[in-house]
Each structure stands twice: as structure tokens, then as C-alpha cells.
N, C-alpha and C positions, 0 to 999 in steps of 0.2 A: 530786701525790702518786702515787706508782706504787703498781701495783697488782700482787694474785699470782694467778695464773690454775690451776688442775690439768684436765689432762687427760689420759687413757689411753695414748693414742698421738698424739703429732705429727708432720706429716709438713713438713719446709720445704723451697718449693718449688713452687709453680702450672706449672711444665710439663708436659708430658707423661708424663714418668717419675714425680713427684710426682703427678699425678690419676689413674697405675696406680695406685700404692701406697694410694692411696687408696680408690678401689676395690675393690682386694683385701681392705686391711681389712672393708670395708663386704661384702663377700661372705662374710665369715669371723664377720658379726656382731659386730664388734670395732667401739669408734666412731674415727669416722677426722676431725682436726680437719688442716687446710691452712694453714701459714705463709705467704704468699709478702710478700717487699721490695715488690712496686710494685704501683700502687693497682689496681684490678679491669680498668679498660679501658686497661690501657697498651698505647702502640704496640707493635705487632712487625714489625719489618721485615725485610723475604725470606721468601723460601718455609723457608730451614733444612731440616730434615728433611723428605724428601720422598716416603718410602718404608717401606712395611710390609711384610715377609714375611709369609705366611702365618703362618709360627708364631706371630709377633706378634699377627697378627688370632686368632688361634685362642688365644691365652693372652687377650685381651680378651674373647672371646665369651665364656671361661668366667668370668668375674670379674666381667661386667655383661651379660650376657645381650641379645643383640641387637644390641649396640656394636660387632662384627669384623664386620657385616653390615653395620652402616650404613655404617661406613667404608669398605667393600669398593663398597658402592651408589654411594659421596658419591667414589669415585677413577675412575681409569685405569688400563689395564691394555695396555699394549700386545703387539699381538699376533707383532711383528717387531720384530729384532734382528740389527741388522747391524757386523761390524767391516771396516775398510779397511785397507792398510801401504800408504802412500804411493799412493794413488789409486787400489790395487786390493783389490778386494773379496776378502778370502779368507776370511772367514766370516758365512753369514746362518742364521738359523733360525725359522722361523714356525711356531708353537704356535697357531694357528688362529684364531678369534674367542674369546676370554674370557666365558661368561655372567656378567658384573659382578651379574644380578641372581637369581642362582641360591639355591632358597628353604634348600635344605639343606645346599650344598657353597661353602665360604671358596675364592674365585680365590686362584691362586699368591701373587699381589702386588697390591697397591695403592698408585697415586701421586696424592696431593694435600696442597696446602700446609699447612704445619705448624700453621697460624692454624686450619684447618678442621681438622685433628685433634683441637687443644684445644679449639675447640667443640662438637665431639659430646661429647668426653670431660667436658667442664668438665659440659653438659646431662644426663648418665649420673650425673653425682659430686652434681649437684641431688637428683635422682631419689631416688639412694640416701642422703639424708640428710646428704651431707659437709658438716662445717663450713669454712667460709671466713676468713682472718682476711689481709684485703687491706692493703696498704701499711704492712705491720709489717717494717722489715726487723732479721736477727737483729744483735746485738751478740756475746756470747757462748754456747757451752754448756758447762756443767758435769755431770761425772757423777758418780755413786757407786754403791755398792752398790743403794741405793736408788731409783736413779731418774737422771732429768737433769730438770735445770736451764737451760732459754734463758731467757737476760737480750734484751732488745728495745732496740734505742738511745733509744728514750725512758726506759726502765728499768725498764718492767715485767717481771715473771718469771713464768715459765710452768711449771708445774712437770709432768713426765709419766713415765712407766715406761718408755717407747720413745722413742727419736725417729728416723727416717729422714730422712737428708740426703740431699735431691733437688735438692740448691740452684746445680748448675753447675758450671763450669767453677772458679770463682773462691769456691768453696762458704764462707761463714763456718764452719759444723758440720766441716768436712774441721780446719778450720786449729785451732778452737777445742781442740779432743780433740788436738790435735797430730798427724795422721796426714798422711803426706807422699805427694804422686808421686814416684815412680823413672821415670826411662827418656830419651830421647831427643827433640830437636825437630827435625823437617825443614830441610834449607837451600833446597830447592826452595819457587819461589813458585804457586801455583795461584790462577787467579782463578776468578770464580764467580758469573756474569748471569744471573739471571733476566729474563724476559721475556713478555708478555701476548699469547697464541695472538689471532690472525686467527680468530674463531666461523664468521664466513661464507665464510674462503675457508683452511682450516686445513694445516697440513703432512700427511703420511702418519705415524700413528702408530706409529713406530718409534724404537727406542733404537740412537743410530749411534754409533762409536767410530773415532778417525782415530787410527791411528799416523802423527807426522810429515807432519801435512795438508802437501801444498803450495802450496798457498797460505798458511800462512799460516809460511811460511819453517821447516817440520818439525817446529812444535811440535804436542804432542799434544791433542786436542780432542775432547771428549764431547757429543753432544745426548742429554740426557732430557726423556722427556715427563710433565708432571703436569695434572691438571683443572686445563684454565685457563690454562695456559701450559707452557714449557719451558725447562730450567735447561741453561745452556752454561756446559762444564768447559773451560780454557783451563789449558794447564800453560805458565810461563811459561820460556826457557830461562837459562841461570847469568848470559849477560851482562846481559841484559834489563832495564831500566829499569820497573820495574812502574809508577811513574806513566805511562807513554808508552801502558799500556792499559788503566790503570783508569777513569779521568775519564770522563764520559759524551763528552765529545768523541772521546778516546781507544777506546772501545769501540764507536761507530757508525762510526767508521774500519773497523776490523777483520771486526767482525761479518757484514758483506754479506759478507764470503770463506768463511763456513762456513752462512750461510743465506740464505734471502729477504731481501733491502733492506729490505722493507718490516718488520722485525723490528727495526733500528736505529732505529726510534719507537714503539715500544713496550717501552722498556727500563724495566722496577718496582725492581732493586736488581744492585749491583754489590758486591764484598767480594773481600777478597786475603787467603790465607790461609799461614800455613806450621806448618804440622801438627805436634802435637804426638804424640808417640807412648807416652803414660806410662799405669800404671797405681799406685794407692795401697799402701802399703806393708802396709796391713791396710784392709779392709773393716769393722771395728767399732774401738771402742775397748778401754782395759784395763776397762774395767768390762762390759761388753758390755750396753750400755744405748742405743749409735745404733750404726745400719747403715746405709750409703754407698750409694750407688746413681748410675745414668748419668751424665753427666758428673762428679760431684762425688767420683766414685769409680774415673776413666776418660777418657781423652781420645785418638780414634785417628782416624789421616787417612781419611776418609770411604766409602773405596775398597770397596763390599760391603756397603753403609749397617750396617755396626758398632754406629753410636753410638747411634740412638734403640732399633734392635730388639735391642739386648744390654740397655738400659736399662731397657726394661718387663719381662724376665724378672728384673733384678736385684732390683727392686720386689715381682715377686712369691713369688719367692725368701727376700727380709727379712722379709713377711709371712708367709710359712708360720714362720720361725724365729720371729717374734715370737709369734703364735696359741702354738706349745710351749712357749717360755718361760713364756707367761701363767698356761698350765695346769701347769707343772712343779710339784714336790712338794718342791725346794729350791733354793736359791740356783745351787748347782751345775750341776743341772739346767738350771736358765735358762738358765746360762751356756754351756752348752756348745751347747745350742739356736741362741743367736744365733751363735757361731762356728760353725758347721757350716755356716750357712746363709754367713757372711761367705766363710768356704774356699770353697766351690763356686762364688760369682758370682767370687772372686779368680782362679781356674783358669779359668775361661771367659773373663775380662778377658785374661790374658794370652793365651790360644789365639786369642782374637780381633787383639790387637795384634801378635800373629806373624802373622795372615793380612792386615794391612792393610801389614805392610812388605815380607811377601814381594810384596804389590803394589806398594808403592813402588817394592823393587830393580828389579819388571818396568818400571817405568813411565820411571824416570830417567834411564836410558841412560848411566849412569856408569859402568857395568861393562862392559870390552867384550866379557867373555865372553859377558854378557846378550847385550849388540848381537849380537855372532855369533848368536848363537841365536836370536834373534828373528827377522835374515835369513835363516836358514837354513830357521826354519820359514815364511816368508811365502816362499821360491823353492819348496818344497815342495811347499805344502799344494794345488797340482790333482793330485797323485800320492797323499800320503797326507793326508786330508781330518780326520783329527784335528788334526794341530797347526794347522789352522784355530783349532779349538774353544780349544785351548791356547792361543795369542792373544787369542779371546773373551775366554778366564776370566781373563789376566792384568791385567786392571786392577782385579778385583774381589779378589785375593786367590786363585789358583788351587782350585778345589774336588776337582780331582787331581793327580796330581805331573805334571810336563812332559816328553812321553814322551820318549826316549832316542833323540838326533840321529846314526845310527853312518854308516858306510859304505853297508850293506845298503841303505839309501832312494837 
């Protein structure tokens, strides 16, 4: 016999972004109950998100006190950063030693595996009271003036005033409200190894970028570093056979051309990806009763880690608008609370998916206007030592525009 459940606020979704929003509520006093599909110790495999900005860690410190600390403690932080165009260095920069364990100042960044994220976060969301409700996964949501309604594929219903959909890429909550992605999927294939660091004889902690390695026939190739290992970005090029480099066989091939041999046995996870570039057409529903959030709400090619630290502001964002609505003094009010907050992570979705294509177009080499300019600034850059930097920045989404290639240089 099924059953009906009520609760204030639902959050579905045990990732990352779903144990913000969680959080947030549980910071705001509000109780915070967690849906997630699959049962408490499900596998996860890959490192996935590997990356926090600061702002990120600094929007956790304020929502669970201590938590942008640990996580800053429990990562990496590498202190060098180096890019290449075909064998030459044409830009490094080293920001010095990182104090990772610094009592009152959040480091720039922190790198560690997405597993170890969600368990500080999952042990923060204990802490604060969060409910858990493991291996439920959703069927439907219903809304109305009044509330919503998740149906559970066993048929139980859950009834609540909010719910925030934190549920992924392939969200049930996105599709049930009827709210669609808009936008574009890449045709480029990019693969994506992780790999388990050598502890006793480790690489130089450095984040390197190859334009056009050659070795490994001019395709483009990223090492980053996170506790514990290192994720190689491999972009593959249009004729390219992605079985020929995905297979574990196919990737110990390859690999000794962009690092130590000894790395092609320690391979933890391979994946191939072709990016999607969408965002939802609306952030809530017509009743404005659920609010979207990271992937469920967003989907952008990886370039500038977009996807996890645009995700945990989205969360925190749908709780400040939930916290008003609660307190609002009419329907109206509510409503317009949750859309306020739905506009604002909608605007930052798309300013972020304009910054991961303008990395694309740098990245793809289908434009030869690009191509020109990228040779132009890699003959350059021992004369004028920004379009070094301009290089740097274009895989991540450029953070300023790409200075202007005239005569005068």
C-alpha cells in the first residue's frame, strides 16, 4: 500500500549541488529532507568534478561553517601553471606555495575527487540534521498553487511547499514540470583519464596545457592535478576513431607520449565525452513551487569547471528565494520570490555557457580565423608576453577579451 509523506522542503538529488541546497536550507533554519535514486553506498566512478573555486569554497564556508576549510585542507592546490603551442612554452605562471592550511584565508582553489567532496559534504548535511531518503528514485512531480507532489516509482507520494531539483543531467523534476533545454551539443569528442599519482616518486605539481602536442599527432592535451592523482584531457581530432583511444589498451598506447610510462598502470577511469551546451528554458515552474539547479538546470563543456561551482551557487540562490517565499504575506509574493531567484541563476547559466563556447571555438581549430590567431599570438608572445596569457586563458573560457593582433607588434 503506498504511502504519503509531507515535508517542507525536498531536495532530489545526493550530489553535490543537492547536499548545497541542503545545507543552505539547514543554515537558514528551514528543514532540509534529500531524495536521491540510488541506495546510500552507490558506486561512483571517476574523479568527475574535480574543482572548486574559491567562491565555491567561500559560499560553503558560509552555509556550514568549517566545510570550505576542510575541503581546502582534504585538496590541491597547485602552485604552477604552465601552457605549450607545439613544444614551446609560451606561458608559465607560479603563484608561489599555496598555504592549503591557512586558519583564516580560503586558497584560490582546491582539487580533489568528487567522491571526497561528497563526503565531507554528505558528513556537514549529518551534522546539520539533513534527512536522507536513499534509493527512492522519483517517478513524477506535480505542482500547484499549493505545493508539489513527487510520486516515487513505488507509488508513494511525498508531499512538500518546495522542491529543488538537483537530480542531473537526465533530471525526472526538469521533465515532470515540463521544462526543456535549449541550445547546442558539441561534435568534437574529448576524452577524459584519470589516473592514480606515484605518492613516493610524484610529478611536479603543475597544471600543463598543450596546444597541438606533438606527439601525439597535434591534438590538444591538458594534465590536471587533484589529491591523489591526475585527470588527462585528450581532445580527439574529427577523423579520429574514439575507440582506437579509449579502451584501456588504447589509452596505455597513447599515454607514455604525454607523461611517465609508469602512469599507463595506474589508469582508475576513462569516459568520452561530446558536450553539451544547453541551458533550461526556465529555472521554476508555472506554479513556482520547484527550482532547478546544476546539472538538472545546465549542462556546459567542462572548460573553466562551469558545471559543479555554478551549481552550488544555483542551490544557494533557490534557497534564499525559498526562505522569502516561506515568509511571504501572499501567494504573489511567493511567487515572485521564487522567480527572482529562478532569473538570476538563468542569467549566470547562460553567461557561463557563453564562456565555455567561447572556449570551445578557441579550442577546436575549425575556424581559421582562430587558427591564425592563435599562431600569431604563440610567434609573438617572447615580444609581447600577454598573448602568452591569452593562450592560457583560452581553454578555460577567456577572463578577458584577446588583445588585438595589428601590424604595430
Amino acid at each position: 500500500m503506498s504511502r504519503v509523506e509531507k515535508r517542507e522542503v525536498i531536495v532530489v538529488g545526493a550530489g553535490p549541488v543537492g547536499l548545497t541546497a541542503a545545507l543552505a536550507l539547514r543554515s537558514k533554519g528551514i528543514s532540509a529532507t534529500i531524495m536521491e535514486a540510488d541506495p546510500k553506498d552507490r558506486p561512483r566512478p571517476g574523479s568527475r568534478a574535480i574543482y572548486l573555486h574559491k567562491a565555491t569554497l567561500t559560499h560553503l564556508e558560509e552555509i556550514s561553517p568549517g566545510l570550505g576549510f576542510t575541503l581546502s585542507r582534504n585538496g590541491v592546490s597547485w602552485p604552477i601553471k604552465r601552457t605549450f603551442f607545439r613544444g614551446t612554452e609560451v606561458y608559465v605562471r607560479n603563484y608561489g606555495v599555496t598555504d592549503m592550511n591557512h586558519p583564516t584565508k580560503l586558497p584560490p582553489f582546491t582539487s580533489l575527487h568528487q567522491d571526497e567532496i561528497e563526503r565531507h559534504m554528505y558528513e556537514a548535511c549529518i551534522a546539520a540534521g539533513v534527512e536522507f531518503v536513499w534509493g527512492t528514485p522519483v517517478k513524477d512531480v506535480q505542482t500547484s498553487e499549493d505545493g508539489a507532489v513527487i510520486t516515487t516509482e513505488t507509488g508513494d507520494k511525498w508531499e512538500a511547499q518546495y522542491v529543488i531539483g538537483a537530480d542531473g543531467a537526465r533530471s525526472a523534476v526538469r521533465e515532470s514540470v515540463n521544462l526543456k533545454f535549449e541550445g547546442p551539443r558539441t561534435k568534437d569528442t574529448f576524452l577524459v583519464v584519470d589516473v592514480k599519482e606515484d605518492e613516493e616518486n610524484p610529478l611536479p605539481l603543475e597544471r600543463v596545457f598543450y596546444y597541438q602536442h606533438q606527439a601525439m599527432g597535434g591534438r590538444n592535451v591538458m594534465l590536471v592535478p587533484f589529491k591523489g592523482g591526475w585527470r588527462v584531457d585528450l581532445q580527439l581530432l574529427e577523423d579520429d576513431n574514439p575507440d582506437d583511444f579509449t579502451t584501456i589498451e588504447g589509452v596505455k598506447k597513447w599515454l607514455p607520449s604525454v607523461m611517465d610510462a609508469k602512469y599507463a598502470e595506474r589508469i582508475t577511469w576513462v569516459s568520452t565525452y561530446r558536450f553539451h551546451q544547453v541551458v533550461a528554458n526556465s529555472f521554476t515552474d508555472e506554479n513556482g513551487k520547484v527550482l532547478l539547479a546544476g546539472e538538472a538546470a545546465h549542462l556546459f563543456a567542462p572548460f573553466g569547471a562551469r558545471g559543479l561551482n555554478s551549481g552550488v551557487p544555483d542551490a544557494v540562490i533557490a534557497v534564499k528565494g525559498i526562505e522569502k517565499a516561506l515568509q511571504a504575506n501572499s501567494r504573489d509574493e511567493a511567487y515572485e520570490a521564487i522567480s527572482a531567484a529562478a532569473k538570476e541563476r538563468k542569467i549566470a547559466a547562460e553567461w557561463n555557457r557563453n564562456g565555455s563556447t567561447t572556449a570551445l571555438n578557441h579550442l577546436q581549430g575549425s575556424s581559421s580565423y582562430m587558427n591564425m590567431k592563435r599562431e600569431l599570438a604563440a610567434a609573438l608572445t617572447p615580444v609581447v608576453p600577454k598573448l602568452g596569457r591569452w593562450l592560457d586563458e583560452g581553454p578555460y573560457g577567456p577572463k578577458s577579451g584577446p588583445p588585438e593582433l595589428t601590424t604595430k607588434y
